[in-house]
C-alpha positions in Angstrom: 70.5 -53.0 -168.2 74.3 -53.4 -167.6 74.7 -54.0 -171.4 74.6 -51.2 -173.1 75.6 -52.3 -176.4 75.1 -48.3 -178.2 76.6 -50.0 -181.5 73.7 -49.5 -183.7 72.7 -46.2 -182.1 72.4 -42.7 -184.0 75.7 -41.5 -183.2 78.9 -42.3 -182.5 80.9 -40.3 -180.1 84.1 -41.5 -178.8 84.1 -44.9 -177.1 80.3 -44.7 -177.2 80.7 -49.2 -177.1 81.0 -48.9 -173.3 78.2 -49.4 -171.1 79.0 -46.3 -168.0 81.0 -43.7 -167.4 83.8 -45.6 -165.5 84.3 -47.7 -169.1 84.3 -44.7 -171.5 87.0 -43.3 -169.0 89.4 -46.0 -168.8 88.5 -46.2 -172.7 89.6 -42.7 -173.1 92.8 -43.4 -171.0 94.0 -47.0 -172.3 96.1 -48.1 -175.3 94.0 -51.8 -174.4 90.9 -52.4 -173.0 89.4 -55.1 -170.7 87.7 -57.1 -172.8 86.7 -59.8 -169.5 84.6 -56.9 -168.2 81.0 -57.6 -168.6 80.4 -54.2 -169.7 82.8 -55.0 -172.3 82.5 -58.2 -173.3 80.2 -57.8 -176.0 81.9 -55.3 -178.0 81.1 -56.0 -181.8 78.6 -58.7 -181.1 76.2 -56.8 -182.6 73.5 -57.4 -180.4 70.7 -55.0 -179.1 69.6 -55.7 -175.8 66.5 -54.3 -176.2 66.0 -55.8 -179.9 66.3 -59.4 -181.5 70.0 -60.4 -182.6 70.9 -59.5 -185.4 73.9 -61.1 -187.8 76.4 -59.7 -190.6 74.5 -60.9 -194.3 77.4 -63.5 -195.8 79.4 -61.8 -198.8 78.1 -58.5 -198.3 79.5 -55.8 -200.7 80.2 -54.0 -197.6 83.1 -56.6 -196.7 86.3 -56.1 -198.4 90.0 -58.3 -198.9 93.0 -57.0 -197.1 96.0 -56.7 -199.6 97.3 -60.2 -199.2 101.2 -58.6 -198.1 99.6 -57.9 -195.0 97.6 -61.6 -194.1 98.9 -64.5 -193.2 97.3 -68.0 -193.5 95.0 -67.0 -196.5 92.7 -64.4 -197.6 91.3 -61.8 -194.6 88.0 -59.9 -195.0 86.4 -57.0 -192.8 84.2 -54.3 -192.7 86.1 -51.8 -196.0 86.5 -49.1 -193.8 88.5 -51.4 -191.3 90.5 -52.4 -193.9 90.8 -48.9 -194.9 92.4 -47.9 -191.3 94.8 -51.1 -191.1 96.2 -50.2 -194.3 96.9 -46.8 -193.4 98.6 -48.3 -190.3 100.8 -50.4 -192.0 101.6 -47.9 -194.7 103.2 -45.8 -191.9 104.7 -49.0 -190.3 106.3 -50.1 -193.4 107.6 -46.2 -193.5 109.5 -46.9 -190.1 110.6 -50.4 -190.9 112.2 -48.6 -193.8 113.7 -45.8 -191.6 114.9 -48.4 -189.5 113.0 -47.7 -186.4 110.5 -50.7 -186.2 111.4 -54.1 -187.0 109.7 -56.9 -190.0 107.2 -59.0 -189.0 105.8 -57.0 -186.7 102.3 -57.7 -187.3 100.1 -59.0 -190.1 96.6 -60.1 -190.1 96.0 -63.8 -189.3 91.9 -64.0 -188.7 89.1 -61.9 -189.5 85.9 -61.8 -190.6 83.9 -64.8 -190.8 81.2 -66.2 -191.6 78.2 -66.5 -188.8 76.0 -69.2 -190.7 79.3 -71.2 -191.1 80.4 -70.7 -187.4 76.7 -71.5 -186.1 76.8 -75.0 -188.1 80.0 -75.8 -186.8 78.9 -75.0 -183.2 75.9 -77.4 -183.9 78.3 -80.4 -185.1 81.0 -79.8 -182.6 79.1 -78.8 -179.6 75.5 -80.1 -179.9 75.0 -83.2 -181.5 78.0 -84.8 -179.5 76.0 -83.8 -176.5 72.8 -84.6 -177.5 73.9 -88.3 -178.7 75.6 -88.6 -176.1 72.3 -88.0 -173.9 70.6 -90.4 -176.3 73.0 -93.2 -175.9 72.2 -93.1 -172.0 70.2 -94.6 -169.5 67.9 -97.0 -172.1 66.9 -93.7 -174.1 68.5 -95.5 -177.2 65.4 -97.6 -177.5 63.0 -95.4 -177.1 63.8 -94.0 -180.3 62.2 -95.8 -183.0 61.3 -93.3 -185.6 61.5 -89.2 -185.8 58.1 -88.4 -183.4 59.8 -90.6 -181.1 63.2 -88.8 -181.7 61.3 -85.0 -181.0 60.3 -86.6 -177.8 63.5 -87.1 -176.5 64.9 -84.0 -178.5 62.8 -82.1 -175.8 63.5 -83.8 -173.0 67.0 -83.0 -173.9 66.3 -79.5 -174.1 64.8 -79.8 -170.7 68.2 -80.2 -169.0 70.6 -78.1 -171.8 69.1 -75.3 -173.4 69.1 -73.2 -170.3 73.0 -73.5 -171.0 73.5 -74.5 -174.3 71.4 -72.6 -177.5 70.3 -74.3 -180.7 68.8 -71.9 -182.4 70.5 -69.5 -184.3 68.7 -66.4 -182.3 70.2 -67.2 -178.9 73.6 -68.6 -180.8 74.5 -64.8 -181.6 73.4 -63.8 -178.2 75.2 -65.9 -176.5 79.1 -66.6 -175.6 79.6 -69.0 -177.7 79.7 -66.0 -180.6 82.8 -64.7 -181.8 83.5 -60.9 -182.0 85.1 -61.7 -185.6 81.6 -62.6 -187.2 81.3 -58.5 -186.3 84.0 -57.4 -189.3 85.0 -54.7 -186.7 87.7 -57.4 -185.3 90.9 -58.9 -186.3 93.2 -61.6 -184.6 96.7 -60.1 -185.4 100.4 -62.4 -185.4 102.7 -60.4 -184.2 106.5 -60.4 -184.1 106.0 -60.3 -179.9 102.8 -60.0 -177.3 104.8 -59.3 -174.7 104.2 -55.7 -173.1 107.5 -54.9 -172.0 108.8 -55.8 -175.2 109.6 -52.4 -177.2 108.0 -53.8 -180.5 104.8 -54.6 -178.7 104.5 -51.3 -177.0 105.3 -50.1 -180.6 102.2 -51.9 -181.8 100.0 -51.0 -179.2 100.6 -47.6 -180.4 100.1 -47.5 -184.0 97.3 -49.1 -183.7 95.7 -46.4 -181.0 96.9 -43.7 -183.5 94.8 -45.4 -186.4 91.8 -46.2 -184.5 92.1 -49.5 -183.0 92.4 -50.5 -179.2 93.6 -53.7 -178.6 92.1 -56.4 -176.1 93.9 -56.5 -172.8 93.3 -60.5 -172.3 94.4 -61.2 -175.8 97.1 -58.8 -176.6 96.8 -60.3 -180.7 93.5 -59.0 -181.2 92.6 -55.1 -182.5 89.0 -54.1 -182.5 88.0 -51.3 -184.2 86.9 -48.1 -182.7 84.2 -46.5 -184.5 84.7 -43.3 -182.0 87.8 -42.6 -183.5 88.6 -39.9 -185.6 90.8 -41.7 -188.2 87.6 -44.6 -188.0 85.1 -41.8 -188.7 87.0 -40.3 -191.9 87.7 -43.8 -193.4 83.5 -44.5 -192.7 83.2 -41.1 -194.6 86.1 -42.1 -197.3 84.0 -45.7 -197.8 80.5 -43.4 -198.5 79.0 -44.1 -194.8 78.2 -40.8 -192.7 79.8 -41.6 -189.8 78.4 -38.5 -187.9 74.8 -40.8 -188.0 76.9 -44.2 -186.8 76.6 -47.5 -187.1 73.0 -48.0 -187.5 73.9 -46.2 -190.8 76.9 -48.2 -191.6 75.4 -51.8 -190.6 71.2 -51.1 -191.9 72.2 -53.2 -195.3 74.9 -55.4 -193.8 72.8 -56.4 -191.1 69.5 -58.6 -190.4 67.2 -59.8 -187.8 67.8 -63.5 -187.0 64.8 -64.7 -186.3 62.8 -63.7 -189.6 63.2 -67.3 -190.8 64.1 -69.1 -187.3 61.2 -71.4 -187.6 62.5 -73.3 -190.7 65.7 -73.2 -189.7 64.9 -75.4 -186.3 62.8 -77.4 -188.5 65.8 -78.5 -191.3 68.1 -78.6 -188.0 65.8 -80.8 -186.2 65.8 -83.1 -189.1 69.2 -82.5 -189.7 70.1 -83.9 -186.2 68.2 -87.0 -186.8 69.6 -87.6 -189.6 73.0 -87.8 -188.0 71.6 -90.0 -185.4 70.1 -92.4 -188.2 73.5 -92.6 -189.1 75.0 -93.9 -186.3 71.9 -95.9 -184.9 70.1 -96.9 -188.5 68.2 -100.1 -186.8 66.6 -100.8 -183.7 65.6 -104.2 -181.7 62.2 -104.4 -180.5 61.3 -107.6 -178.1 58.2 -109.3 -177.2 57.2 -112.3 -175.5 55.9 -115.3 -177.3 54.9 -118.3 -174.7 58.0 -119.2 -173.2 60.3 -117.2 -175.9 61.7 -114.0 -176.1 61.4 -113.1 -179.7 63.4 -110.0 -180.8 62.9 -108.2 -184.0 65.1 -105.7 -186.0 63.9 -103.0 -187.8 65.2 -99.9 -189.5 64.7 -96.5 -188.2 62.3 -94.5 -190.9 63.5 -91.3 -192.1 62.3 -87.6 -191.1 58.9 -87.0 -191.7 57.8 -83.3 -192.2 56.8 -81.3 -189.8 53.5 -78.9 -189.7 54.2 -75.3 -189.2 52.1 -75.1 -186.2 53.8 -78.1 -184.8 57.4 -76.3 -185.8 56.1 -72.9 -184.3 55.0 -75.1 -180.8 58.7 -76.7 -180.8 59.8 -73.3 -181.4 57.9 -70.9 -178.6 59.2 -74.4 -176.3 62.7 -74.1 -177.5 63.2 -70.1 -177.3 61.9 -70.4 -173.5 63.9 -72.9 -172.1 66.9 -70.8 -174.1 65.9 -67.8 -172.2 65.6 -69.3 -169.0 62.0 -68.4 -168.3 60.5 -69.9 -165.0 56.8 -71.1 -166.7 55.1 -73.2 -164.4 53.2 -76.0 -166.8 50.0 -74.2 -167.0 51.7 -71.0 -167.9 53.7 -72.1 -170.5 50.8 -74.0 -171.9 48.6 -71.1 -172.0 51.3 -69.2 -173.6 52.4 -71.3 -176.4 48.4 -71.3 -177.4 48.5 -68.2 -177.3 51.2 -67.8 -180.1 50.2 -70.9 -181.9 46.4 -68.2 -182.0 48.6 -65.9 -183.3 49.7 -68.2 -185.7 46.1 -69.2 -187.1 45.0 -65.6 -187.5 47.9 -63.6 -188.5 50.4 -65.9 -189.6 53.6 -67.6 -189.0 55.9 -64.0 -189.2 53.8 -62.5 -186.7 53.5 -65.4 -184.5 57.3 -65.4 -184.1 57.6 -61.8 -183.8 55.8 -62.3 -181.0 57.8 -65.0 -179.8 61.1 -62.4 -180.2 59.2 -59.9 -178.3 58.9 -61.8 -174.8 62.3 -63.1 -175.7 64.6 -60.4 -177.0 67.9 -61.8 -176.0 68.6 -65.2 -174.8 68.4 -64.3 -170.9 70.4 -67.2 -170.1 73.6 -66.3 -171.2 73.1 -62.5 -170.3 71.4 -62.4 -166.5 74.7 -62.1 -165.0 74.7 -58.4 -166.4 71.2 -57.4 -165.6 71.7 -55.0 -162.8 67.9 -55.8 -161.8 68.5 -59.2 -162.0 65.5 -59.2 -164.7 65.6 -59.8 -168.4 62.2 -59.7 -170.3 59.4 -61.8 -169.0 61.2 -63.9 -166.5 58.5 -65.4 -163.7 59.8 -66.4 -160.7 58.7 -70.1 -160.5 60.1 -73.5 -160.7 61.3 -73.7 -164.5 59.9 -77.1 -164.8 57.6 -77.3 -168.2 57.4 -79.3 -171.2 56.5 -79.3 -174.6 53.5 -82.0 -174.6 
């Protein structure tokens, strides 16, 4: 794989986030990095390409305030020992400021950490539903839905045509482009006094943050990630109680958790959730009918959610996750897959039927094939992508 993501592995060397050689060594020799690159895109997304995604655990003790002198627009989290290194940064800027060798308001910290459950629920109201009502409110589908099975119809029809570029469940969400670095705590979005590089202040910047262990992004000269090869990275890990000679995977183990432990319910409340918003906007529908010579038409008002079975969740689920990934099932393969895991589901239960789901599917393909060097991600078959969820 092109993506070598190496943030959770056993140790850290320097610039050990980079996916070949060519990276670490223009890491090595850069005050900023290339961000645009594939291999370096997804710095601080957290994500395994061999593994399922994984997500920073809200409010973790691990997260930590920056003093508020040195953020703007509210109250900035990260990771402690990134807060620990910024503050030793602007400890030694303050020192110049008052020597009279950088100027005020050079920098201060204007977004950070946030939230991935709240970010995910804002990509569903902002970017999703819109869409998805949208695709409702065309071409007659509108009255086709006249209560929620009718709505999961159409739901999958919809995914049909979008979820090979659009995720909706909170798995492929992290793995995809649509993901923020900042849900990472290893990132900050800085304001600063100037971004322009031949500006003397912003060179001066560049600088103090190389010397404290951040590089800054080359495409967005206000954002600092931090490097967790660094030296002065390392001793703050050390300083926070993390034993930064065994990494991140050391650092992250209690900050961190798989996404897809509890991905069935969560598509089954968002499902619901959608609907919901759709009931809404559309709380009646007009049925008509022929009576002799009249056209008789009759209002009614569209039910509310009924539940869903687990084994009818999982079957959305396995249908959902494959279109996501971009997997080329022919109808009779995906068929005889998804009753496969709804057997695993009877026997074993619904952790280990989605386990198995995770395992064909460890990444969301879709969003990641342009950086498969073998043009392969898990089980992608090479036939017309065509199924549906019956």
């Amino acid at each position: 794989m092109a993506i070598d993501q190496g943030i959770l592995n056993g140790s850290t060397p320097s610039f050990l986030l980079f996916a070949d050689a060519a990276a670490k060594k223009e890491a090595a020799s850069s005050k900023t990095i290339d961000t645009w690159l594939s291999s370096k895109y997804w710095y601080g997304r957290l994500v395994k390409t061999s593994k399922v995604p994984l997500a920073a655990i809200p409010e973790h003790e691990a997260i930590s305030q920056f003093p508020s002198k040195m953020a703007s627009g509210g109250a900035q989290f990260a990771l402690n020992f990134v807060v620990a290194a910024l503050t030793s940064a602007w400890e030694k800027y303050r020192a110049l400021v008052g020597a009279g060798k950088l100027p005020e308001d050079l920098f201060t910290v204007a977004r950070a950490y946030s939230d991935p459950e709240e970010e995910f629920s804002n990509y569903i109201s902002s970017h999703v539903y819109p869409i998805l009502e949208d695709y409702l409110e065309t071409n007659g589908k509108v009255k086709k839905v006249n209560n929620f099975d009718a709505f999961l119809e159409q739901f999958t029809l919809f995914g049909v045509e979008y979820l090979g570029i659009m995720p909706i469940t909170f798995t492929s969400f992290i793995a995809s482009r649509f993901y923020s670095p900042l849900n990472s705590g290893l990132v900050l979005d800085m304001k600063l006094l100037s971004t322009d590089p031949n500006n003397a202040p912003y060179r001066s910047f560049v600088k103090l943050m190389n010397n404290f262990g951040f590089f800054v992004d080359a495409n967005n000269p206000s954002r600092i990630y931090a490097d967790v090869g660094h030296p002065v990275m390392q001793e703050k890990m050390k300083e926070a109680g993390f034993d930064a000679e065994s990494g991140l995977e050391f650092v992250m183990k209690d900050f961190l958790r798989p996404v897809s432990s509890d991905e069935a319910s969560r598509l089954s409340d968002l499902v619901a959730t959608l609907y919901a918003n759709w009931r809404s906007g559309h709380p009646s529908f007009t049925t008509h009918e022929e009576c002799g010579t009249d056209l008789v038409s009759n209002k009614f008002t569209l039910p509310p959610a009924t539940l869903l079975s687990e084994e009818r969740v999982l079957s959305i689920y396995f249908f959902v996750r494959s279109k996501e990934f971009g997997v080329g099932y022919s109808q009779k393969q995906f068929d005889a897959k998804l009753r496969q895991v709804v057997s695993l589901y009877q026997r074993l239960g619904m952790q280990y039927a989605l386990s198995n789901v995770e395992t064909r599917y460890p990444v969301a393909g879709m969003y990641l094939k342009g950086d498969a060097k073998d043009g392969t991600i898990g089980e992608q078959i090479e036939v017309a992508n065509t199924f549906y969820l019956s």
